[in-house]
py3Dmol code that shows the C-alpha trace and the ligand (Angstrom):
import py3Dmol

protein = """\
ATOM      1  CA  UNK A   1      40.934  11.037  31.846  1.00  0.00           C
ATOM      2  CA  UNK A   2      39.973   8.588  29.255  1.00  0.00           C
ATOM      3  CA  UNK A   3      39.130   8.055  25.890  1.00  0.00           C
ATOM      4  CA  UNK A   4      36.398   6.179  24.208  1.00  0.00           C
ATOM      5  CA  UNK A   5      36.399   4.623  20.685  1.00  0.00           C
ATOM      6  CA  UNK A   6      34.056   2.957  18.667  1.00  0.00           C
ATOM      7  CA  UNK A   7      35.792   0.656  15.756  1.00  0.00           C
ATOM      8  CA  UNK A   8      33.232   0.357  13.240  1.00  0.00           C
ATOM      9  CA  UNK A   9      32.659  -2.890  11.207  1.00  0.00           C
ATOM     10  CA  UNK A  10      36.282  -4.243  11.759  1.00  0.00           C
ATOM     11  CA  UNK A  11      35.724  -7.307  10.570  1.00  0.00           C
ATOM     12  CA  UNK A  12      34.481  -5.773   7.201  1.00  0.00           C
ATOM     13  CA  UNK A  13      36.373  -2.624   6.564  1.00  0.00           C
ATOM     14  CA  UNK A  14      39.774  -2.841   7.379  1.00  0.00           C
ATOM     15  CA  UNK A  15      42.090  -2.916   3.963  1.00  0.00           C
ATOM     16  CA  UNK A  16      45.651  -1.293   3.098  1.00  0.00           C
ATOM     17  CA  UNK A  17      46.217  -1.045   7.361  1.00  0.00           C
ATOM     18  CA  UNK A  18      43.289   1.194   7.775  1.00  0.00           C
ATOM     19  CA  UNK A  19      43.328  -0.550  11.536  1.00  0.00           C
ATOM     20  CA  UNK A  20      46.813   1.034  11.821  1.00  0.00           C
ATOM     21  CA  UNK A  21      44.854   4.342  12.514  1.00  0.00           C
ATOM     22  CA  UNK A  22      42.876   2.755  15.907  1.00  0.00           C
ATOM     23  CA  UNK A  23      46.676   1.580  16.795  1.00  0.00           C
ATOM     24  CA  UNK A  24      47.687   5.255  16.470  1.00  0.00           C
ATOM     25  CA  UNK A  25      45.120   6.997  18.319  1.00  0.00           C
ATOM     26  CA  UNK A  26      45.310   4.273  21.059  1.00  0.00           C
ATOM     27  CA  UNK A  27      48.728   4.228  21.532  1.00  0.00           C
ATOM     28  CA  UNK A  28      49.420   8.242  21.168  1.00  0.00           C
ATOM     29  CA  UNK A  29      46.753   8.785  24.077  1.00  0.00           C
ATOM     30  CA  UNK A  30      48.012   6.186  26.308  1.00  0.00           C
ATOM     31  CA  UNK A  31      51.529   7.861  25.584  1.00  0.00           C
ATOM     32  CA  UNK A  32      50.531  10.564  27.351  1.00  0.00           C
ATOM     33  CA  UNK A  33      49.185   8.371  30.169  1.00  0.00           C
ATOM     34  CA  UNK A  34      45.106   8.357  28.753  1.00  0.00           C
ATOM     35  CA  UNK A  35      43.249   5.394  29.607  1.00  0.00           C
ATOM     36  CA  UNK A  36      41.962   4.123  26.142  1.00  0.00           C
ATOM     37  CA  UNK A  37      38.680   1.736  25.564  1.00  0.00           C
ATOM     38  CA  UNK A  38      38.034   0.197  21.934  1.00  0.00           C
ATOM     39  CA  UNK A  39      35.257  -1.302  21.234  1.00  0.00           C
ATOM     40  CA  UNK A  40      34.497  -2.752  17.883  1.00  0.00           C
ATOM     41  CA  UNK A  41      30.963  -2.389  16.625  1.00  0.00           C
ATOM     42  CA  UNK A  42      29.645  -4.933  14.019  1.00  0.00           C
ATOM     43  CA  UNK A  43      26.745  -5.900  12.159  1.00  0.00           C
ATOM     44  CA  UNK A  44      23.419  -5.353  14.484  1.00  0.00           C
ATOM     45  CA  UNK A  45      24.725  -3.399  16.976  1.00  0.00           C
ATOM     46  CA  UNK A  46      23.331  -0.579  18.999  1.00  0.00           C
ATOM     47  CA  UNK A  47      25.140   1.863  21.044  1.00  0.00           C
ATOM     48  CA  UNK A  48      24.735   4.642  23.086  1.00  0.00           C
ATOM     49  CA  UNK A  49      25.289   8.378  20.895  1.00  0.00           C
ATOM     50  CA  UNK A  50      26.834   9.712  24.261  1.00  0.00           C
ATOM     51  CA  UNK A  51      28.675   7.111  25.292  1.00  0.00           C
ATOM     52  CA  UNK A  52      31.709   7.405  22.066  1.00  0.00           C
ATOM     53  CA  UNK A  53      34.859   9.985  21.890  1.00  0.00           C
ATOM     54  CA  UNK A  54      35.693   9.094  18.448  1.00  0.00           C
ATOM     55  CA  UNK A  55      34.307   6.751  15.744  1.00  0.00           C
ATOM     56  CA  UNK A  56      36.268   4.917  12.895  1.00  0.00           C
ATOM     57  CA  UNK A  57      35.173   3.175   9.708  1.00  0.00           C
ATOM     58  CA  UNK A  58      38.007   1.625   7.211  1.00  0.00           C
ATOM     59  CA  UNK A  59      37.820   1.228   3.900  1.00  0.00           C
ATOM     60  CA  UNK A  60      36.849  -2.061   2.075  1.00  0.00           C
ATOM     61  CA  UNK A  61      36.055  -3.344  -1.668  1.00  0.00           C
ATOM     62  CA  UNK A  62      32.490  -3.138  -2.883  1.00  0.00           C
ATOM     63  CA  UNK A  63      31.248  -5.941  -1.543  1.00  0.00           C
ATOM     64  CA  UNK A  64      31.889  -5.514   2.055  1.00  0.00           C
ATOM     65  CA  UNK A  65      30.442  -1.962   1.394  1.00  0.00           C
ATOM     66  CA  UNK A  66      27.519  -3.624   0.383  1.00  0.00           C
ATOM     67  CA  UNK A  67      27.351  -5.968   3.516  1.00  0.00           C
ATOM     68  CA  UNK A  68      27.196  -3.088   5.636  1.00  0.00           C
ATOM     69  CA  UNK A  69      25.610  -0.439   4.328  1.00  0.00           C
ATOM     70  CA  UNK A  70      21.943  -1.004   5.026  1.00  0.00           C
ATOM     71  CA  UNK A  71      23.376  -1.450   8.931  1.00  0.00           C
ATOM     72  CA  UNK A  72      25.092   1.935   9.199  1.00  0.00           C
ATOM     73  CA  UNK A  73      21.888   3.361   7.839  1.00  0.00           C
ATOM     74  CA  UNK A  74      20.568   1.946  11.412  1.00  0.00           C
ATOM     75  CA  UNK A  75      22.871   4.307  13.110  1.00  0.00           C
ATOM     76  CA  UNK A  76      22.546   7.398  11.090  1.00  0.00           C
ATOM     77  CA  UNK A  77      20.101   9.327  13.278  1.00  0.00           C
ATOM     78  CA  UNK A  78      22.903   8.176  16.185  1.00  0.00           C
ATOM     79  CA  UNK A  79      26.169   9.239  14.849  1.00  0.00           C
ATOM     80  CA  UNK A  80      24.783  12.528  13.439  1.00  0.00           C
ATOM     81  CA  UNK A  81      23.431  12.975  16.943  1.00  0.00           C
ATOM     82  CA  UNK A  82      26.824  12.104  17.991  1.00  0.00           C
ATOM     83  CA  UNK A  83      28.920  14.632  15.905  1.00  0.00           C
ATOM     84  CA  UNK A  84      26.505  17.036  17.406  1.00  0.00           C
ATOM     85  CA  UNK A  85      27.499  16.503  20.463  1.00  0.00           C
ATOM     86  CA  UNK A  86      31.292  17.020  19.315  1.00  0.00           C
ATOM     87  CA  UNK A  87      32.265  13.249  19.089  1.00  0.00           C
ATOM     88  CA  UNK A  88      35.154  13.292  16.109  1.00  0.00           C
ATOM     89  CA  UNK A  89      34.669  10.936  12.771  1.00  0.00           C
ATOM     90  CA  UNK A  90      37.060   9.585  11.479  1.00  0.00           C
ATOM     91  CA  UNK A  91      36.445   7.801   7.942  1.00  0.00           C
ATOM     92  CA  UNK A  92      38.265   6.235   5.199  1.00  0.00           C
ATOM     93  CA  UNK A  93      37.808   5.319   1.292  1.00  0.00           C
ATOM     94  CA  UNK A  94      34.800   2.881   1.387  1.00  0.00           C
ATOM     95  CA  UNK A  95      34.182   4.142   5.169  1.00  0.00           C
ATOM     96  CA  UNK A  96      34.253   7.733   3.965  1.00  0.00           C
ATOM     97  CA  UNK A  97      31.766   6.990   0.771  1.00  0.00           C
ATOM     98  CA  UNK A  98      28.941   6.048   3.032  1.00  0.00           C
ATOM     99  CA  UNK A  99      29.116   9.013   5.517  1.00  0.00           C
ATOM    100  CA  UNK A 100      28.165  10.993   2.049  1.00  0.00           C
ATOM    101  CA  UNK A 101      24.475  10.874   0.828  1.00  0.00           C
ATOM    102  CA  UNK A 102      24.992   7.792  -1.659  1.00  0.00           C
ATOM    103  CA  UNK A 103      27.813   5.863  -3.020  1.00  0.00           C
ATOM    104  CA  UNK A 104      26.942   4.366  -6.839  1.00  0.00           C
ATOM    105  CA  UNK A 105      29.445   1.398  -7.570  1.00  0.00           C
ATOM    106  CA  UNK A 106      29.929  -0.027 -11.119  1.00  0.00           C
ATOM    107  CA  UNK A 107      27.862  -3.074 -10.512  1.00  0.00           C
ATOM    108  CA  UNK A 108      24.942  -3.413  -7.584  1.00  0.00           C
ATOM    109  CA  UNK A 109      22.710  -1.225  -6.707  1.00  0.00           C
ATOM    110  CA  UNK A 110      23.284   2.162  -5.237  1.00  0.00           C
ATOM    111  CA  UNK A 111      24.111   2.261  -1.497  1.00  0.00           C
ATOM    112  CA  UNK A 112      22.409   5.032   0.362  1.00  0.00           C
ATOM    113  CA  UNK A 113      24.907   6.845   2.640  1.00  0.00           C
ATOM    114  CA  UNK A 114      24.393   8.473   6.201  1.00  0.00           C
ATOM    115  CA  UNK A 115      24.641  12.093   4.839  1.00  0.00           C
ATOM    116  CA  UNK A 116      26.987  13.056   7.671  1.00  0.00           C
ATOM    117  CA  UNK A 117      29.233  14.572   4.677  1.00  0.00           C
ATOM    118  CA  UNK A 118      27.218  16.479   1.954  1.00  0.00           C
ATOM    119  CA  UNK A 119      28.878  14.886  -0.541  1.00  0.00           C
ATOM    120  CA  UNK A 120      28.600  12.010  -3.056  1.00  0.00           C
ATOM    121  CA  UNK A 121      30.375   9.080  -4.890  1.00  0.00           C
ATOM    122  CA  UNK A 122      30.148   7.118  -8.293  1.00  0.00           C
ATOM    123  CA  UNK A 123      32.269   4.628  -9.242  1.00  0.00           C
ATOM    124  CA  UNK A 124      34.830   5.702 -12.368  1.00  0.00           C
ATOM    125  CA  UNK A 125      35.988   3.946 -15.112  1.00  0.00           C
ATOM    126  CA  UNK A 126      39.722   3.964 -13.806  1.00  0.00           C
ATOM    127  CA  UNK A 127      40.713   2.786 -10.390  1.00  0.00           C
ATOM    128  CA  UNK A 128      43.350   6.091  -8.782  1.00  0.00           C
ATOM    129  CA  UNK A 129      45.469   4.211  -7.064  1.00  0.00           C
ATOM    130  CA  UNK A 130      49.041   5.251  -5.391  1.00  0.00           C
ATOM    131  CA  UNK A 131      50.740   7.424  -3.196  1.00  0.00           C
ATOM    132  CA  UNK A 132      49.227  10.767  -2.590  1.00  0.00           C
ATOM    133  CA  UNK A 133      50.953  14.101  -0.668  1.00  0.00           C
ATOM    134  CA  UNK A 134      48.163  16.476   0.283  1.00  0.00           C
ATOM    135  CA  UNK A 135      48.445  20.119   1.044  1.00  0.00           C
ATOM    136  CA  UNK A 136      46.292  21.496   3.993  1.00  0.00           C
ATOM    137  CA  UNK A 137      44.753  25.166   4.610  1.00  0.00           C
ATOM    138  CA  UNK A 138      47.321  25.737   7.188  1.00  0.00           C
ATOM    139  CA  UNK A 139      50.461  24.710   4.748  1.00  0.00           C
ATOM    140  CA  UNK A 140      51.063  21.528   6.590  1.00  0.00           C
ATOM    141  CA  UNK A 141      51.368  17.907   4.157  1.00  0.00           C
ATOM    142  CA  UNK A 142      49.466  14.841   4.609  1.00  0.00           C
ATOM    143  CA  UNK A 143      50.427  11.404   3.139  1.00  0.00           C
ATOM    144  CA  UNK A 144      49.188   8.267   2.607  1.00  0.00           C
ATOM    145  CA  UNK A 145      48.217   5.684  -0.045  1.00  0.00           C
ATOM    146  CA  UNK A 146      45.130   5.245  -2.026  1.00  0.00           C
ATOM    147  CA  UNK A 147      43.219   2.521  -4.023  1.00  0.00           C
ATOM    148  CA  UNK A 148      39.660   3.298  -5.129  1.00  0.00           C
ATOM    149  CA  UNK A 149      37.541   3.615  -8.039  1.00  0.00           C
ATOM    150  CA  UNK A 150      35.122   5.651  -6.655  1.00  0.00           C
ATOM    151  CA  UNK A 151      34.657   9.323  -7.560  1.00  0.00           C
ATOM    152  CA  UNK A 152      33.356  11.691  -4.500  1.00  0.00           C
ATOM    153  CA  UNK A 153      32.279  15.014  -4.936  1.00  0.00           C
ATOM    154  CA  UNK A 154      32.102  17.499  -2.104  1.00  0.00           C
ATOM    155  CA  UNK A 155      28.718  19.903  -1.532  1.00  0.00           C
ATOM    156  CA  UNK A 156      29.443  23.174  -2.238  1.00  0.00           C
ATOM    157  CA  UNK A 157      30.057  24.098   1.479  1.00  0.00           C
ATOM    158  CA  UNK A 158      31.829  21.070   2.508  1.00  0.00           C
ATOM    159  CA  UNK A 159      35.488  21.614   2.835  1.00  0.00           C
ATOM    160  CA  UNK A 160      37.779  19.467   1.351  1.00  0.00           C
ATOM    161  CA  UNK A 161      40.939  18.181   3.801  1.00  0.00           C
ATOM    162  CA  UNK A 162      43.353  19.135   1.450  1.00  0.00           C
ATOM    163  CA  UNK A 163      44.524  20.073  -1.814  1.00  0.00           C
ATOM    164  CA  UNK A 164      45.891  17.238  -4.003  1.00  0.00           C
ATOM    165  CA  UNK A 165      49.990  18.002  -4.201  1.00  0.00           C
ATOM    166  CA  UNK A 166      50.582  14.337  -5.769  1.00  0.00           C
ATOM    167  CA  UNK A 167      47.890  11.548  -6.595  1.00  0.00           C
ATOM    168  CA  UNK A 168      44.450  11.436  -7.686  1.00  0.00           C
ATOM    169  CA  UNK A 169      42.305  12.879  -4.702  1.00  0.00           C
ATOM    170  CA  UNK A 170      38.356  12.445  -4.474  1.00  0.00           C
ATOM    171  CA  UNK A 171      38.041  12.481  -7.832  1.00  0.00           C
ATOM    172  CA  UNK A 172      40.898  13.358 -10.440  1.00  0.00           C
ATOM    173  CA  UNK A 173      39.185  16.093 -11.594  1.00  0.00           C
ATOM    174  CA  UNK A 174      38.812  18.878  -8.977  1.00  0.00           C
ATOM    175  CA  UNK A 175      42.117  18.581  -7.113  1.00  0.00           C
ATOM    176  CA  UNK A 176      40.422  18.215  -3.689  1.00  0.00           C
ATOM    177  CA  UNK A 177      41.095  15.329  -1.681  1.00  0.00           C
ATOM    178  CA  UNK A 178      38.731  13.980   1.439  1.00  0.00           C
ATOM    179  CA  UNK A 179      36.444  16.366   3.697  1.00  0.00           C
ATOM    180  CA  UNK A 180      36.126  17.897   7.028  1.00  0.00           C
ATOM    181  CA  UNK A 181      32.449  19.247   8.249  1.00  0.00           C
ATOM    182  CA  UNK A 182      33.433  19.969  12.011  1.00  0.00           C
ATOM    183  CA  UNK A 183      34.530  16.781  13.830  1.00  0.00           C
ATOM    184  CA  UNK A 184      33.932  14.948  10.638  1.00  0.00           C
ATOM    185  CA  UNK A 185      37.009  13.890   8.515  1.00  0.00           C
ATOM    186  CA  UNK A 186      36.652  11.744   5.582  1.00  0.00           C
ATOM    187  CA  UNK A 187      39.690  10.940   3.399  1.00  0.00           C
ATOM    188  CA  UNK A 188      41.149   8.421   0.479  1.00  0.00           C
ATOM    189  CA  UNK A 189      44.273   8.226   2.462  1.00  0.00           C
ATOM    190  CA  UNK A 190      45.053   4.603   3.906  1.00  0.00           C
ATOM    191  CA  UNK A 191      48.403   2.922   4.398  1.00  0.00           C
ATOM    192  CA  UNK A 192      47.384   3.580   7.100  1.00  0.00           C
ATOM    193  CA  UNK A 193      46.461   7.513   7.677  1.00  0.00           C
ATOM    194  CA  UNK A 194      47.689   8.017  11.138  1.00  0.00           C
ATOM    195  CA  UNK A 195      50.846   6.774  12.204  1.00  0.00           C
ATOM    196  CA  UNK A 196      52.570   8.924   9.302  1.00  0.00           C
ATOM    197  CA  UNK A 197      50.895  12.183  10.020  1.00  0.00           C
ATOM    198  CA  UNK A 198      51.280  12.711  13.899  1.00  0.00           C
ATOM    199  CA  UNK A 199      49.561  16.112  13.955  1.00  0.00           C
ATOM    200  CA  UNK A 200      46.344  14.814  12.470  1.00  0.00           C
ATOM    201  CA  UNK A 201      46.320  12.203  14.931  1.00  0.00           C
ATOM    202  CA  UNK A 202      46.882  14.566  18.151  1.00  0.00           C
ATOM    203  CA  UNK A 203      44.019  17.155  15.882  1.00  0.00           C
ATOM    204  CA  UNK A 204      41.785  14.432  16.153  1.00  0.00           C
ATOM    205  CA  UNK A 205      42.519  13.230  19.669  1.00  0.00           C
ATOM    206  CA  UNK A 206      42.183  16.749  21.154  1.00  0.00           C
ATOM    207  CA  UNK A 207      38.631  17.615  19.614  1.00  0.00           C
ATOM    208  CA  UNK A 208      37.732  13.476  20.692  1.00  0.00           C
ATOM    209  CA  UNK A 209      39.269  14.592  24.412  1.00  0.00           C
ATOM    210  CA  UNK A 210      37.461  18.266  24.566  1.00  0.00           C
ATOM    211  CA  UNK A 211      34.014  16.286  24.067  1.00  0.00           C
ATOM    212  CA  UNK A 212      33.729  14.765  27.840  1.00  0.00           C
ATOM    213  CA  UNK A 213      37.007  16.712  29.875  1.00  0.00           C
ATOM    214  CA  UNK A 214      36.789  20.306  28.320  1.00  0.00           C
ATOM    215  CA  UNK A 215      40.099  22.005  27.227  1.00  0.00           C
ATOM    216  CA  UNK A 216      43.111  20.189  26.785  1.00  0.00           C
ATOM    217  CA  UNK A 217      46.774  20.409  25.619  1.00  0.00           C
ATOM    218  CA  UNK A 218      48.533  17.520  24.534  1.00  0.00           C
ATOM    219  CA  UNK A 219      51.998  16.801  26.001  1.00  0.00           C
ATOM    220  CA  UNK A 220      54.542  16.480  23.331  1.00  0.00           C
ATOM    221  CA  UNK A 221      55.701  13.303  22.300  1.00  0.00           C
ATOM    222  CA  UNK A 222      58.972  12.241  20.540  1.00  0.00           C
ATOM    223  CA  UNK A 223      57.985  11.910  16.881  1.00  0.00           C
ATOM    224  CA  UNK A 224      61.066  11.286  15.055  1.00  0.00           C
ATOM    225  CA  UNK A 225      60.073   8.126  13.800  1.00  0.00           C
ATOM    226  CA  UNK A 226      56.386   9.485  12.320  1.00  0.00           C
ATOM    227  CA  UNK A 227      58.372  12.621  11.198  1.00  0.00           C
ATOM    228  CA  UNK A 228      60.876  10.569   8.905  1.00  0.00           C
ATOM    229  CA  UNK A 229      58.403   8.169   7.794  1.00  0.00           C
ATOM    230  CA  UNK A 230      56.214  11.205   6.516  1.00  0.00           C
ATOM    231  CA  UNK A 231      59.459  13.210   4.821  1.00  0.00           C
ATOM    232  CA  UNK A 232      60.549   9.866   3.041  1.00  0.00           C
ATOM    233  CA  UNK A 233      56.698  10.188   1.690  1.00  0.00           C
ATOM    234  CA  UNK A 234      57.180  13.124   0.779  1.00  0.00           C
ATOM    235  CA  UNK A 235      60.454  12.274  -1.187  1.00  0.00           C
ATOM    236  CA  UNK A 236      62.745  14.099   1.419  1.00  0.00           C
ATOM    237  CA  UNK A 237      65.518  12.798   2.984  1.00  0.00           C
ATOM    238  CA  UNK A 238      64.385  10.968   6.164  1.00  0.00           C
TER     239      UNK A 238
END
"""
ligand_1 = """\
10
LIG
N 34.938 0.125 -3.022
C 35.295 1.541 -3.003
C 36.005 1.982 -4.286
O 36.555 1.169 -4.982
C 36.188 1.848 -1.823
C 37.547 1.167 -1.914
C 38.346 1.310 -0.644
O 37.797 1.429 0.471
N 39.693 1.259 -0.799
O 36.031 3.160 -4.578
"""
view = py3Dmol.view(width=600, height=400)
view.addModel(protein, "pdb")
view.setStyle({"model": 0}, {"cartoon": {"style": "trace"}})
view.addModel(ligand_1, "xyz")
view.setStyle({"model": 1}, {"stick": {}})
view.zoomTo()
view.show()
């Protein structure tokens, strides 16, 4: 069994550890004895929508949103033919703006997203940044930091990943933070996501796995370490 990844714009869109969440994913599968490829996708690339378990684009300041937004345009029939075929996207802050229909920053002209999420962004007046605790449909906490000016608002379908507990959220206004459409996670969380919330990591891996080898349960690993790093997020004792 093996598991195929496709790190988008590296070079580009990697801020606050965002990379920490390929590390995570890698590492967690080959834990449980998973070959692992990563291949990182830049500028005027192509690739094959069959070929890629899971997809990840970081986060990044305006300008390297700008850089690569007219590219990831090029691969929006691709990745939404992708997601269709149950690949898993993960994206983050600047990653996550552009997988909505359009992303409107302060200065520059608007970037036109890949409407993978039905949602949209505009940039605020304030930037939300800081530690954020999110609450999840199922109870469970998510944490992570944030750093963004942009607003996103979520289609009136789209579910948000969580429920803002602490922090700002998509928008400081609604109390929703990121999105989920299917296989299709967007989120303000970096710091990075991943290695602090173990169960989204193995949620993510399992739907990425199901794709090409059909049902599959994930062995257990020994997450003390992720579990005391998330309480002492959360303000508990480790
Ligand atoms: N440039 C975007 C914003 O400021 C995204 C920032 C980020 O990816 N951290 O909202």
């Amino acid at each position: 069994m093996n598991l195929r990844i496709a790190y988008l714009y590296a070079h580009f869109l990697n801020i606050y550890g965002d990379r920490g969440n390929i590390v995570t994913l890698a590492q967690r599968a080959r834990w449980r004895e998973i070959e692992v490829i990563v291949d990182q996708l830049g500028l005027n690339e192509r690739f094959d929508p069959e070929w890629y378990d899971l997809y990840f684009i970081g986060g990044g300041q305006d300008k390297q949103q700008q850089v690569i937004a007219q590219d990831l345009l090029k691969h929006a029939d691709r990745l939404h033919q992708a997601t269709q075929c149950g690949a898993v996207v993960l994206s983050v802050c600047g990653g996550y703006q552009l997988l909505g229909h359009y992303y409107r920053p302060h200065n520059g002209s608007e970037l036109k997203g890949i409407s993978l999420l039905d949602a949209y962004t505009v940039a605020g007046s304030k930037r939300m940044i800081g530690n954020v605790v999110i609450k999840r449909k199922d109870g469970t906490t998510l944490v992570g930091f944030e750093n963004h000016s942009g607003k996103t608002y979520l289609g009136p379908h789209l579910e948000p990943l969580g429920k803002v507990f602490s922090g700002h959220g998509n928008n400081d206004e609604d109390g929703l933070e990121g999105a989920v459409s299917g296989t299709i996670y967007g989120t303000y969380l970096h710091g990075s996501l991943l290695p602090k919330n173990p169960c989204l990591a193995d949620e993510l891996l399992t739907q990425a796995l199901i794709r090409r080898h059909g049902s599959i349960s994930l062995a257990t690993l020994d997450d003390t370490l992720e579990t005391s790093a998330h309480k002492f997020a959360l303000g508990l004792p480790a």
